[in-house]
C-alpha positions in Angstrom: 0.0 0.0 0.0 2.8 2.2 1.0 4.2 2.0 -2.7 1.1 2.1 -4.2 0.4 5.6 -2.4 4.1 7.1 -2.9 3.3 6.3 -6.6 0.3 7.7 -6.8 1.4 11.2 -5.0 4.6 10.9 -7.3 2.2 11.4 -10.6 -0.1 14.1 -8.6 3.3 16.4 -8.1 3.8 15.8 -11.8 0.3 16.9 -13.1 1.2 20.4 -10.6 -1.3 19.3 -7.5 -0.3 20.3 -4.3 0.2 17.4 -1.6 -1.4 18.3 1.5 1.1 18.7 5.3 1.2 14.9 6.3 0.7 12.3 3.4 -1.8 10.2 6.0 -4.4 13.1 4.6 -6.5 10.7 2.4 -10.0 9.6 2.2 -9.3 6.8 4.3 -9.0 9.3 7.0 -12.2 9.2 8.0 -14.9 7.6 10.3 -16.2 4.3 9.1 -19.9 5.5 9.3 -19.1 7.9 6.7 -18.5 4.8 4.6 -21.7 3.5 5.7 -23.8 6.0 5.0 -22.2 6.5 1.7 -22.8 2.7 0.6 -26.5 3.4 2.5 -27.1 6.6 -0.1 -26.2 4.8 -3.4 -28.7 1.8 -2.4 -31.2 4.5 -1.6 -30.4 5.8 -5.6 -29.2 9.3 -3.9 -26.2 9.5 -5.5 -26.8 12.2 -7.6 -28.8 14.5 -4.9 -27.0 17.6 -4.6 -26.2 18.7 -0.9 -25.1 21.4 0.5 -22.8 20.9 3.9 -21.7 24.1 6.5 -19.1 23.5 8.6 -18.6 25.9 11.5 -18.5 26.0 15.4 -20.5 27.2 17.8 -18.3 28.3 20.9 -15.8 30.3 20.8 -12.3 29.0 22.8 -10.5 29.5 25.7 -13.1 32.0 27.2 -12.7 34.3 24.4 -14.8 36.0 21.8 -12.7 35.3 18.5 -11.1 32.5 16.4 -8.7 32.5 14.0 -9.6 30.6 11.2 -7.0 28.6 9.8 -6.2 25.0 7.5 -8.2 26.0 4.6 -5.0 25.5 2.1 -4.8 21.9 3.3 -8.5 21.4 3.2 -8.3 22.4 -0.7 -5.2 20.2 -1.1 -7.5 17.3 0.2 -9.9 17.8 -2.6 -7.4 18.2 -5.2 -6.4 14.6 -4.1 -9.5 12.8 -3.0 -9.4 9.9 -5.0 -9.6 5.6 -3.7 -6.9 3.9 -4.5 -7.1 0.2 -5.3 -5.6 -0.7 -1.9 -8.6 1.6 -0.1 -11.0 -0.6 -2.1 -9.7 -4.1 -1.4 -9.4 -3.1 2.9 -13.2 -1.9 2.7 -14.1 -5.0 0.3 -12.5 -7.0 3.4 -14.1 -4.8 6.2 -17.9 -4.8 4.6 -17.5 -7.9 3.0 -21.0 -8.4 2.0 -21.9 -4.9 0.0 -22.6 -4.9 -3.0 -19.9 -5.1 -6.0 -21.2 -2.2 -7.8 -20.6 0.2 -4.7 -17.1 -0.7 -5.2 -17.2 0.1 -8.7 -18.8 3.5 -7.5 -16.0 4.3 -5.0 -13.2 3.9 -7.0 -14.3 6.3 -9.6 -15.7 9.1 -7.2 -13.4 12.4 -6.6 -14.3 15.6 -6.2 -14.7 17.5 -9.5 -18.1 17.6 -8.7 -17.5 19.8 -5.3 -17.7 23.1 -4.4 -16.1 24.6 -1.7 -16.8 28.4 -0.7 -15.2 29.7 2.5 -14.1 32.6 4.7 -10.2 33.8 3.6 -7.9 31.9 5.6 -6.2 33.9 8.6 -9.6 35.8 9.5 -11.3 36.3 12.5 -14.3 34.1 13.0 -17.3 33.4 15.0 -20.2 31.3 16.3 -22.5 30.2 13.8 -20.9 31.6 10.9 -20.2 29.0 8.3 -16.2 28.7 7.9 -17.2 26.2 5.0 -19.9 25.6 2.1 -19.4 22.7 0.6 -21.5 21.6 -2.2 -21.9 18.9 -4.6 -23.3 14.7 -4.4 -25.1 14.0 -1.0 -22.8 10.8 -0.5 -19.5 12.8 -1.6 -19.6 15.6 0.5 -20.8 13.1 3.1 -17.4 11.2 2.7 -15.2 14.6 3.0 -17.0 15.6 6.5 -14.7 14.0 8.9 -10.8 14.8 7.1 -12.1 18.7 6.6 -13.2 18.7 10.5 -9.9 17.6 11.2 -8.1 20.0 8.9 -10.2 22.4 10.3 -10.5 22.2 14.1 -7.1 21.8 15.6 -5.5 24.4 13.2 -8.3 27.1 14.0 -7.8 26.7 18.1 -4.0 26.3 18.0 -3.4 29.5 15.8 -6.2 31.2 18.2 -4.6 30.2 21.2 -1.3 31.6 19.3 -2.7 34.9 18.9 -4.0 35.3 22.8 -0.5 35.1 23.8 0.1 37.8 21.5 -2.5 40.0 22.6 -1.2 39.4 26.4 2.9 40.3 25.4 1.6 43.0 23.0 3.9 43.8 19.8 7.1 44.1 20.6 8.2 41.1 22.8 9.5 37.9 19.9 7.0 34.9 20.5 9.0 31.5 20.3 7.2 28.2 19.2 9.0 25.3 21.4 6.3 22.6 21.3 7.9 20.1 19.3 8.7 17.3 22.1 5.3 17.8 23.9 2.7 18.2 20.8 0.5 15.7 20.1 2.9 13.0 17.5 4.9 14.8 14.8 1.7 15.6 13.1 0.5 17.8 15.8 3.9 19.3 15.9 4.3 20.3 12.4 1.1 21.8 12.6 1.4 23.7 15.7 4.6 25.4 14.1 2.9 26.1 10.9 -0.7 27.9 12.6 1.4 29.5 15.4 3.4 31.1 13.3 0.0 32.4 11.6 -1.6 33.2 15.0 1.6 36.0 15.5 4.6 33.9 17.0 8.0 34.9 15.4 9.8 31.1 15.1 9.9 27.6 16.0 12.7 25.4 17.4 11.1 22.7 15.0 13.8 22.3 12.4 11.7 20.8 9.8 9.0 22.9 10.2 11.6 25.6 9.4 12.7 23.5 6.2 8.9 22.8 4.8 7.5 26.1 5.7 10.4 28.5 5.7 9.7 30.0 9.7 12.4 31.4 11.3 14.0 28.7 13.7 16.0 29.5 16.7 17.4 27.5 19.7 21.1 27.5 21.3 21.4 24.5 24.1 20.2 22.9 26.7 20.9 21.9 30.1 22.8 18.3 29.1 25.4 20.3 27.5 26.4 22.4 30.7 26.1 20.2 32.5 28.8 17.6 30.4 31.7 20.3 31.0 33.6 20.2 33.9 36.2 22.1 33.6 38.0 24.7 31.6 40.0 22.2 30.9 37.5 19.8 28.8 37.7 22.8 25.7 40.3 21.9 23.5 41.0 23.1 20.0 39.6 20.9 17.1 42.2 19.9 15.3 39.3 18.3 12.5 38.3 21.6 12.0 39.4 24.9 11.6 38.1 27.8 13.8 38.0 31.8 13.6 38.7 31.4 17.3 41.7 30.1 18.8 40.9 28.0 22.5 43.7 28.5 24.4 43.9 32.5 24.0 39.6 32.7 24.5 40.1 30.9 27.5 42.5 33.3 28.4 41.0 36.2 27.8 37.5 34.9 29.8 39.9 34.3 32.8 41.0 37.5 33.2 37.2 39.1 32.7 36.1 36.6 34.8 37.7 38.0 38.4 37.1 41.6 37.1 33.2 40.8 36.9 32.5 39.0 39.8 34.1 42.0 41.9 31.6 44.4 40.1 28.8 42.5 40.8 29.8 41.2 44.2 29.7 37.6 43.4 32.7 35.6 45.2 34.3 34.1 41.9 34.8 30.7 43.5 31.3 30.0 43.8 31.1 30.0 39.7 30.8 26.7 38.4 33.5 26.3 35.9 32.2 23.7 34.1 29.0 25.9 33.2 32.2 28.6 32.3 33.8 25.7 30.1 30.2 24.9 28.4 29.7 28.8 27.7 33.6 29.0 26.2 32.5 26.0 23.8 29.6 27.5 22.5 31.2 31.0 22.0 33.7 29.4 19.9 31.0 27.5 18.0 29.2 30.0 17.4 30.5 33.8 18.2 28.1 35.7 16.3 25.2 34.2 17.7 26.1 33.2 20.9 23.7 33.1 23.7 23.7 30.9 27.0 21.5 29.5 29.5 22.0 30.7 32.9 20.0 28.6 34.9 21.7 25.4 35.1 23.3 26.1 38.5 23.0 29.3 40.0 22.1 32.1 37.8 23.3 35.5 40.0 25.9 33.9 41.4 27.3 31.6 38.2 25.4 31.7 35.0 25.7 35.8 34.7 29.1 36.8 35.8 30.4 33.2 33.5 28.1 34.9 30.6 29.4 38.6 31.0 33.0 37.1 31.2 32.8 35.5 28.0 31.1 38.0 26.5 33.7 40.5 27.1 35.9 38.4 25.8 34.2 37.7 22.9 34.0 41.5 22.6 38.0 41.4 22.8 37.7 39.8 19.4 35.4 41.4 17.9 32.5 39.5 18.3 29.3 40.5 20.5 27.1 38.4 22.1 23.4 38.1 21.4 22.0 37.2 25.2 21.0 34.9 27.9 18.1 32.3 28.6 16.2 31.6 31.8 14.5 28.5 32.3 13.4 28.2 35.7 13.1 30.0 38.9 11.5 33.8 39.8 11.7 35.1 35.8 10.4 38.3 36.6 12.9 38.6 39.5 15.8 37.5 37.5 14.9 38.7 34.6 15.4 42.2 36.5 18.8 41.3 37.8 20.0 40.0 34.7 19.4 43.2 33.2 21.0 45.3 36.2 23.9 43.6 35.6 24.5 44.3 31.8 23.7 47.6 32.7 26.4 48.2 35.4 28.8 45.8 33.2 28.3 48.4 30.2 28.5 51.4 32.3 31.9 49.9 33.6 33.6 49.2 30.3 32.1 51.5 27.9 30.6 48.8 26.2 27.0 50.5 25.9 25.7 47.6 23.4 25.4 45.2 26.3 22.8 46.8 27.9 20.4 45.4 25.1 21.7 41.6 25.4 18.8 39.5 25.1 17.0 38.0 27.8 15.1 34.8 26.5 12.4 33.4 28.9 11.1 29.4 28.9 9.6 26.9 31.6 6.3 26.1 31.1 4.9 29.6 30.2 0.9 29.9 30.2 -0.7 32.6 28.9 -1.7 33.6 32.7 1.9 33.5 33.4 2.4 36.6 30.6 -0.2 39.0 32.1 1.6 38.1 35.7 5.0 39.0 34.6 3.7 41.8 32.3 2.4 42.9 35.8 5.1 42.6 37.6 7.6 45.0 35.2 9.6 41.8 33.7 13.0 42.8 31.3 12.2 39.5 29.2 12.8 40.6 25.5 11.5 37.0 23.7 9.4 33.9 25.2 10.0 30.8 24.5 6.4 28.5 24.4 5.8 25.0 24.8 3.3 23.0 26.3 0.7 25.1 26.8 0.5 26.7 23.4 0.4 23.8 20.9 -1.6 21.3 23.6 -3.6 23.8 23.9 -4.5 22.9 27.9 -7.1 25.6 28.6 -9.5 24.1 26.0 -8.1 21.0 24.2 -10.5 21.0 21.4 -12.4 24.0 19.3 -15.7 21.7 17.8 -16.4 22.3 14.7 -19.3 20.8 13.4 -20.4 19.6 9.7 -24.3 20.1 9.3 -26.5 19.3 6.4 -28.5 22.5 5.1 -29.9 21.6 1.8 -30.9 18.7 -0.1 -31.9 19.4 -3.8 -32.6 23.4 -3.1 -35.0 22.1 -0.5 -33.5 23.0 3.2 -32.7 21.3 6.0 -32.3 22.0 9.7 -31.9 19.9 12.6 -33.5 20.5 15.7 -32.7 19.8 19.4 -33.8 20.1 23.1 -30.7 22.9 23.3 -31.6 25.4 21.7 -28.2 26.8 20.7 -27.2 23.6 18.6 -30.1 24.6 16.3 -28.1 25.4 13.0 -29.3 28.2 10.4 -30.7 26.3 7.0 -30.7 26.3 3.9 -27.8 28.0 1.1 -26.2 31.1 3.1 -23.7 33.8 2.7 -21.5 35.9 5.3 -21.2 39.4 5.0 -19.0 41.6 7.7 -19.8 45.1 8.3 -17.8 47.9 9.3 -17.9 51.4 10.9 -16.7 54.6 9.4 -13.7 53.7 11.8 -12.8 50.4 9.9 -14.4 48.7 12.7 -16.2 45.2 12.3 -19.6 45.8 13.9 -21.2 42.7 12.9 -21.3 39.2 11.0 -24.4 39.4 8.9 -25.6 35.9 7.4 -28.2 35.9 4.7 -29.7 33.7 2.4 -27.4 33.6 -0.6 -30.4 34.7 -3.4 -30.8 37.8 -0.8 -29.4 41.2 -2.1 -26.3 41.9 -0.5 -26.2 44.9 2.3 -25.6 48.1 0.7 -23.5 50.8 2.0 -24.8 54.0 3.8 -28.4 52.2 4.0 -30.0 51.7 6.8 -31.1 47.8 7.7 -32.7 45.9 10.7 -30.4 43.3 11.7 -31.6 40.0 14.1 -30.6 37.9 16.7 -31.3 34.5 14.4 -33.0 32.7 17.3 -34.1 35.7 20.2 -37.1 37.6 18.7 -36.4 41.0 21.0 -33.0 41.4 20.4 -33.1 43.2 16.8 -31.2 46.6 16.0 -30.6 48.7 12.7 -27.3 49.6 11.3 -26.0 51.9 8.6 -22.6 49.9 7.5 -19.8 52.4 5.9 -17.8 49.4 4.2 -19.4 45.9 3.7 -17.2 42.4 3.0 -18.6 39.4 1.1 -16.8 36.7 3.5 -17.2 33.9 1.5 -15.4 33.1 -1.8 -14.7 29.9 -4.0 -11.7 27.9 -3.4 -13.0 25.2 -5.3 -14.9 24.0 -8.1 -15.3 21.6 -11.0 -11.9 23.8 -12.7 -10.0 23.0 -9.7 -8.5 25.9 -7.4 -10.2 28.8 -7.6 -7.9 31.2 -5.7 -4.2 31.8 -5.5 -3.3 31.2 -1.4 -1.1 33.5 0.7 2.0 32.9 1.6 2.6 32.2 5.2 3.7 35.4 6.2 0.9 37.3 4.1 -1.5 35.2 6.2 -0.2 36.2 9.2 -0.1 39.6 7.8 -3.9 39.0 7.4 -4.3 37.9 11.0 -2.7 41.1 13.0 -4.9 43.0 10.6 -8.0 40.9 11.3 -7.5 40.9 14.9 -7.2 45.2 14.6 -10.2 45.6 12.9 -12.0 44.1 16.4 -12.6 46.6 19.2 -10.7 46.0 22.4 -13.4 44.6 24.4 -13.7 42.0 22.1 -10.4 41.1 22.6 -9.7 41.5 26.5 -8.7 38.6 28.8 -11.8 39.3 31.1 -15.2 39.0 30.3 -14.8 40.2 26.7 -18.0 41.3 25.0 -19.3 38.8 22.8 -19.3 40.0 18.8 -22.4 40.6 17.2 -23.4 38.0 14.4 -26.8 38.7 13.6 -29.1 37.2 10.3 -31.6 39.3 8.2 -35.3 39.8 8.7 -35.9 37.6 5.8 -33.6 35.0 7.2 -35.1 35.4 10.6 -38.5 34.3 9.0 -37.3 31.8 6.9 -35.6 30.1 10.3 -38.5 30.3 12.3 -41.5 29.0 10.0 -38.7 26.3 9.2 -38.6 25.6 12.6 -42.2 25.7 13.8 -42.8 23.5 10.2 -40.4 20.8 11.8 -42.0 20.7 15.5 -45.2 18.8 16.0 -47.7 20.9 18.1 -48.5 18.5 21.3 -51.8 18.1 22.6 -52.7 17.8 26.5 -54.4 15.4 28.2 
């Protein structure tokens, strides 16, 4: 099978079709009832009904009032290459050994040039009830894509949302890091972290490959095991396998005689500095003397980790090199994030060396998004975060829950009903429009029926809550946006995609275009989406059509 697929995705390269992220993204990926339901449809002589899907969600996460709406790209990519391959057939023929031969023949000649997909732009703010996705085409086709665009979809929308929170909590200016690689969810969850983190406003990613098949900005120096295998001064020896713009023996030197000199200055006693950690900091200043930046925290980092850093530093300076910084990775980092500064500070002041009062302090261990606004609180001197855990398993709210619902069979709609009434989903064919103040503002999400004319600019309209008859409200938009556009149709693509940096691009502009309250950590207002009187109506004798009236006894 494994042959079988590589060839197949060999000649899809060649005919120019994109391959989605992870090569598992096939039809097979997928829950076996939408199989069944599929075989159940083409006995039931439905295969040519035309459907039309919406897939959207209808909270929005981590306690907020926005999304980010991200994985549409792959979700095209998944179209371009829905087809069964032999090997699918012969594992279902084993698994529903009783169907009928014909379905077979069926399956293996389905794809999905019969589809339409219209969607919001990729990178946009989203919200409740608005469908992300229209997908049109054959009841049992669309039926089969449901689950692989719901997991395209939902994990890519909440990890770049939960990306852009920790943006809003460091504001602009403070370099997001994306370290989640040994804690995500497999190396699928990884890759994909990286990819929508980047898009919800983080500046890099440790994750090398993501930094190959993407082109993010990667960054990382070293860890704890390498301090920690140094134990003396003595363990750096010159290379002789390679040559080197630094010579050992005279660095060493030259930290040596810094090394006293600091200490005194910033009262440390020098024989309470671990010299391995000084012997791990001279090896990676020779490696790398442009870039060089150390963790402090491996021992002790007032009364080892800084002065070893500032000795090495000004010796590095000596050469003609400067250093970049420092990383903390435990401990108080608001506290020593403080001293660390106060010492580059009274090291510059002492040496004329006015440049090191700007070294870089890089902050890890286990940073939440609570732990920002604390240390934002609290007057930090942290210049970059480095994020893990948290952001790409996503801890407050492991899941977003998107949702695929049926709207229309054969122009006729559908709804389903329920005893709650705020999974009740809007019916029938629809469009998005988003409206906005003279300010640039959005003020609302309007969603209409799509044979509806479009809201005109500069007149007036009564807007609706789609399910609370009181709440209703005009508005006069100054700028009106069709959300939805086709990605996808029976010519293919229908759009050229951003790059990854345009779509982020698209995001911080988004996310502007939202008034603060919308965006604040506590209790943000919720944003308006709101149908039309005419799609208010068409809801509600929908609804009443669909509810038997009950009789007393």
């Amino acid at each position: 099978m494994a042959e079988e697929l590589s060839t197949f995705m060999e000649a899809r390269k060649e005919n120019g079709v994109h391959m989605p992220i992870n090569n598992v993204v096939q039809p097979l990926l997928t829950d076996l009832y939408q199989i069944t339901m599929a075989y159940a449809y083409w006995k039931s002589g439905k295969m040519e009904d035309q459907a039309v899907f919406d897939l959207f969600f209808r909270k929005n996460p981590f306690r907020g009032e926005f999304t980010v709406y991200a994985g549409l790209e792959e979700c095209v990519k998944f179209l371009q290459n829905f087809h069964y391959s032999s090997s699918d057939i012969a594992y279902l023929r084993g698994t529903f050994p009783s169907i009928d031969e014909g379905f077979w023949t069926y399956l293996s000649n389905i794809d999905a040039s019969q589809v339409s997909l219209h969607s919001m732009p990729e990178g946009y703010i989203v919200f409740p009830k608005t469908p992300l996705l229209r997908v049109e085409g054959p009841l049992p086709v669309v039926q089969l894509l449901e689950t692989t665009l719901l997991n395209l979809i939902n994990y890519a929308s909440l990890v770049a949302t939960n990306a852009a929170r920790f943006r809003i909590a460091v504001g602009n200016k403070i370099k997001l890091l994306e370290f989640g690689l040994r804690r995500a969810q497999g190396p699928d969850g990884a890759l994909s972290a990286s990819k929508y983190c980047y898009i919800g406003g983080f500046d890099g990613t440790s994750n090398v490959l993501a930094g190959k098949q993407f082109g993010i900005p990667v960054y990382g120096t070293h860890a704890h095991a390498f301090v920690s295998s140094f134990k003396s001064v003595e363990d750096v020896k010159e290379n002789s396998n390679g040559g080197s713009c630094i010579k050992v023996d005279q660095f060493k030197a030259l930290v040596l005689h810094w090394l006293p000199q600091v200490c005194s200055i910033l009262n440390v006693i020098e024989n309470e500095t671990n010299k391995g950690e000084l012997a791990a900091f001279i090896a990676y200043a020779v490696a790398f003397p442009t870039t060089c930046l150390c963790l402090l925290d491996t021992y002790s980092v007032i009364r080892s980790g800084l002065p070893n850093f500032l000795a090495v530093a000004l010796a590095l300076d000596d050469l003609g090199y400067k250093a970049v910084g420092v990383r903390l990775d435990s401990g108080d980092l608001a506290y020593l994030s403080k001293k660390c500064r106060a010492a580059f500070k009274t090291i510059a002041k002492e040496f004329s060396k006015s440049w090191m009062e700007s070294f870089v302090i890089v902050a890890s261990n286990d940073i939440n998004e609570d732990t920002l606004r604390s240390l934002k609180e609290q007057g930090h001197e942290i210049d970059s975060f480095g994020i893990g855990t948290h952001l790409v398993t996503c801890q407050k709210q492991p899941a977003l829950g998107c949702v695929f619902k049926l709207v229309a069979v054969n122009d006729e709609p559908r709804m389903k009903l329920s005893e709650e009434v705020q999974k009740i989903n809007l019916p029938g064919r629809k469009d998005v429009y988003r409206l906005y103040s003279a300010e640039g503002l959005a003020v609302l999400d309007l969603v209409q029926l799509t044979n509806e004319e479009p809201p005109q600019v500069g007149v007036k309209m009564m807007v609706r809550h789609p399910l609370v008859e009181s709440k209703r409200a005009y508005v006069c938009p100054h700028k009106t946006e069709l959300l939805h556009k086709q990605y996808w149709g029976p010519d293919g693509v229908m759009q050229n995609f951003p790059t990854l940096e345009e779509l982020k691009e698209r995001t911080a502009w988004s996310l502007k275009t939202l008034r603060p309250d919308i965006k604040r950590e506590l209790n943000p207002t919720p944003y308006k989406v709101s149908v039309t009187d005419t799609m208010y109506h068409f809801l509600h004798e929908l609804w009443l059509d669909h509810v038997p009236i009950g009789e007393l006894t």
